[in-house]
Each structure stands twice: as structure tokens, then as C-alpha cells.
C-alpha positions as CSV (number, residue, x, y, z in Angstrom):
1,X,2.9,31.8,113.1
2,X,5.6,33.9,111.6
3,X,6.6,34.1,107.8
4,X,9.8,32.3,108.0
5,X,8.0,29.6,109.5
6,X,4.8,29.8,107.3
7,X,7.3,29.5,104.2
8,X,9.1,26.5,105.3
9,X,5.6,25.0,105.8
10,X,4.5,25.7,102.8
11,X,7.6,24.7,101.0
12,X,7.0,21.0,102.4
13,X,4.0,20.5,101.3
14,X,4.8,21.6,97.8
15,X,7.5,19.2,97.7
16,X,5.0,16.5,98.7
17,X,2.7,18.0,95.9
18,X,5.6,17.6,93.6
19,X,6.4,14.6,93.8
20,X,2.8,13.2,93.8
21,X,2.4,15.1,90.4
22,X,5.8,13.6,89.4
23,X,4.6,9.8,90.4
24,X,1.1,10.4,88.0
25,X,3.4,11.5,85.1
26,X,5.3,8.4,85.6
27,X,2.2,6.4,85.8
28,X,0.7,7.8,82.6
29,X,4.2,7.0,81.0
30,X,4.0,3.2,81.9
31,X,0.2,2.9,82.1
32,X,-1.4,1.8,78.4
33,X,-4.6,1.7,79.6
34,X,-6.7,4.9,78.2
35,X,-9.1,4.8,80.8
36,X,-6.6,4.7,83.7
37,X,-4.3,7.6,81.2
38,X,-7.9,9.7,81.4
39,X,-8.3,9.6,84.8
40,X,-4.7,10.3,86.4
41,X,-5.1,13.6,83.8
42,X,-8.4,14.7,85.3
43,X,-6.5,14.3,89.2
44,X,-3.7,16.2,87.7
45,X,-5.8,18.9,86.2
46,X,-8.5,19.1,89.0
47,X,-6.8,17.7,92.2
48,X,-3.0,18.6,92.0
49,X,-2.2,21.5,89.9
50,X,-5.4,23.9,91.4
51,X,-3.3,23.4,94.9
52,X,0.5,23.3,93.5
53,X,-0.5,27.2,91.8
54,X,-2.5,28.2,95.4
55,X,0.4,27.5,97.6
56,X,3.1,28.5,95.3
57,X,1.1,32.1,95.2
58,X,0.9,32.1,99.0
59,X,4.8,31.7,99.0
60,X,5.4,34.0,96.7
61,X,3.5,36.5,98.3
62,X,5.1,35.8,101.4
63,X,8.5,35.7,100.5
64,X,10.7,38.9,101.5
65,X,11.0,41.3,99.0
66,X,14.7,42.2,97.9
67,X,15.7,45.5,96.8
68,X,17.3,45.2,93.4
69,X,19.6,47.6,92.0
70,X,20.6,48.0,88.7
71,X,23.6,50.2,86.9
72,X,22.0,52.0,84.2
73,X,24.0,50.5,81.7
74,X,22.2,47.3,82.9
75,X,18.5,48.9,82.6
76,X,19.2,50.3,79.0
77,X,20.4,46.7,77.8
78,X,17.1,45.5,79.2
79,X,14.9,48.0,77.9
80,X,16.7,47.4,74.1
81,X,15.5,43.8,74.4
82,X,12.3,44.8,75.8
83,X,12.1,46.3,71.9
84,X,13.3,43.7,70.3
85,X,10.9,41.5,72.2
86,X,8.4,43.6,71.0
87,X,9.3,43.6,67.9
88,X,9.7,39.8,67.4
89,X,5.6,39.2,68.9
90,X,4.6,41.8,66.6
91,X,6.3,40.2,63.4
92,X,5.1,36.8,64.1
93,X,1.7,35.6,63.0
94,X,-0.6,37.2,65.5
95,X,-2.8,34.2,65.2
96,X,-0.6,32.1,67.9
97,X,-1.4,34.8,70.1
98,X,-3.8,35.0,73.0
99,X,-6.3,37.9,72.6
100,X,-4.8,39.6,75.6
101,X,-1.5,40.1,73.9
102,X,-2.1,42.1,71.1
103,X,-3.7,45.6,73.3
104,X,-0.9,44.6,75.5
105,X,1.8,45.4,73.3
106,X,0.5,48.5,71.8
107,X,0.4,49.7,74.9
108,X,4.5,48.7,75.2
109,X,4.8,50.0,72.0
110,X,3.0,53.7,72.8
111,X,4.9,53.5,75.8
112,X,8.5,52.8,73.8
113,X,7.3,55.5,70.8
114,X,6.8,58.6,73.2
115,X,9.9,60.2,73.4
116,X,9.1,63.5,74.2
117,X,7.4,62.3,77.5
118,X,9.2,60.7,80.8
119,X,7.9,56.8,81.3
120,X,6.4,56.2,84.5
121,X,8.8,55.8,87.9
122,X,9.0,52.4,88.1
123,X,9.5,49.2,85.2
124,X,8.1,46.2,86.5
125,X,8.8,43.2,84.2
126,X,7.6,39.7,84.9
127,X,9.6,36.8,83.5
128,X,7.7,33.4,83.6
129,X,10.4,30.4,84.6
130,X,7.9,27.4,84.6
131,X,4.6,28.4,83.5
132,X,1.8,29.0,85.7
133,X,4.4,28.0,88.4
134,X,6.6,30.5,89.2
135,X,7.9,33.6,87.4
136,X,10.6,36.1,88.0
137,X,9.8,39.7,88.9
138,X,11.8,42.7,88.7
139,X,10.7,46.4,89.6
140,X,13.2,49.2,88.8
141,X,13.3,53.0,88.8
142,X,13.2,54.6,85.3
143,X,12.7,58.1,86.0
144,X,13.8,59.8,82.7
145,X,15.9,56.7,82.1
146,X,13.3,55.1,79.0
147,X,13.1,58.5,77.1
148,X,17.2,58.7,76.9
149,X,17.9,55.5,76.2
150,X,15.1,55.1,73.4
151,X,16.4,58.4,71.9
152,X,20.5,56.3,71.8
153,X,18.6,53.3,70.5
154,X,16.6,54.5,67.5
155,X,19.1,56.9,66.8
156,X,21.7,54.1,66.0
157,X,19.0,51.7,64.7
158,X,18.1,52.3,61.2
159,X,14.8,53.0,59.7
């Protein structure tokens, strides 16, 4: 079985996974029963969503790969707002934060400060759209590119 054909199979059935998950929201909207609410969770949780998030990653990891280019005026917009979004986390109470996510962004942050040194080849951000469902990923060449544009942006960016 080819791709194309793998990903058209896989898309039905995650339409029919769909719209059973869709028919136990419904049911725990009109059902007032706390037993019956308890036990469409518990098939949500253990029956529908372990099998929505396995075939949407075999999709995903089937689905061609597109070459994206991007004008640099386009990647140094993006990296300012990767700063800002840095920023913003690190301002906010780090108690809502997963433990992950603090080392995480001082990494970003090293990584933004070091001016004197060339970020690696390649940007790879990850954008989640629905949570645990599917995200958007983007992969760019930054050869050189971080270190400029992070010397224009704090340069114009008071202290």
C-alpha cells in the first residue's frame, strides 16, 4: 500500500473516530446521570482519544513534507515574536507552568542572548492548533540570520 492511499485510509477512520468522540460529548451534554457522565469520560479518555492521537501521528508522519520558504523579512518578524513570546512566559507566574518549560526557555533565552555566535542552521518551531491533536511545524534556514536580526532588535528595543 502506497502513502497516498495509506493517508486516505487513515483519514476515514479518523473521521469515524471523530464523530464517535463528538456523539459522547453530546451524550454527556444531555445525559444527567453521573454514573452514565463517568463512564462515557473513562471511553473517551481510554478508548477514543489513545487511538484519535495514534492515527493522527501516523498521518502526520506520512504526510509529504513541503519545502517552505521564507523572505527574510518574514523570518526576523518571527524570530522578534519568538522574544516576545519569551518574554511574556517568563513574566507570568511560573507556577502555571509545567516543569518542562522553565529549562526550556532558558535555553531560548541563551540561545536569543548570544550574539557574538551564529544560531544553529536550521529554526524548527512547532505551533500546537488543537492540543495533543495536531500542531503546525515549520523548519527554516537561519544561518547567520538570528545573530543580525537580534543585534536590529535590541538595538532599537530599550533597556
Amino acid at each position: 500500500m502506497n502513502d497516498q492511499a495509506r493517508l486516505n485510509d487513515i483519514k476515514e477512520v479518523l473521521e469515524i473516530l471523530y464523530e464517535k468522540l463528538g456523539c459522547f460529548q453530546k451524550e454527556l451534554t444531555f445525559s444527567s446521570s453521573q454514573s452514565a457522565n463517568f463512564e462515557l469520560k473513562q471511553r473517551i479518555k481510554r478508548e477514543i482519544l489513545p487511538d484519535i492521537r495514534k492515527y493522527e501521528t501516523e498521518y502526520w508522519e506520512l504526510y509529504p513534507k513541503e519545502v517552505i520558504i521564507i523572505s527574510d523579512e518574514e523570518a526576523e518578524s518571527q524570530l522578534v515574536k519568538v522574544e516576545q513570546a519569551v518574554d511574556s512566559i517568563e513574566k507570568t507566574s511560573s507556577n502555571n507552568h509545567s516543569s518542562e518549560l522553565i529549562p526550556l526557555l532558558h535555553t531560548i533565552r541563551d540561545k536569543l542572548d548570544k550574539q557574538d555566535k551564529t544560531a544553529s542552521a536550521k529554526l524548527k518551531l512547532v505551533l500546537p492548533l488543537i492540543p495533543a491533536i495536531a500542531s503546525y511545524e515549520l523548519e527554516m534556514e537561519t544561518e547567520g540570520l538570528i545573530s543580525k536580526v537580534l543585534k536590529t532588535v535590541r538595538s532599537k528595543l530599550p533597556r
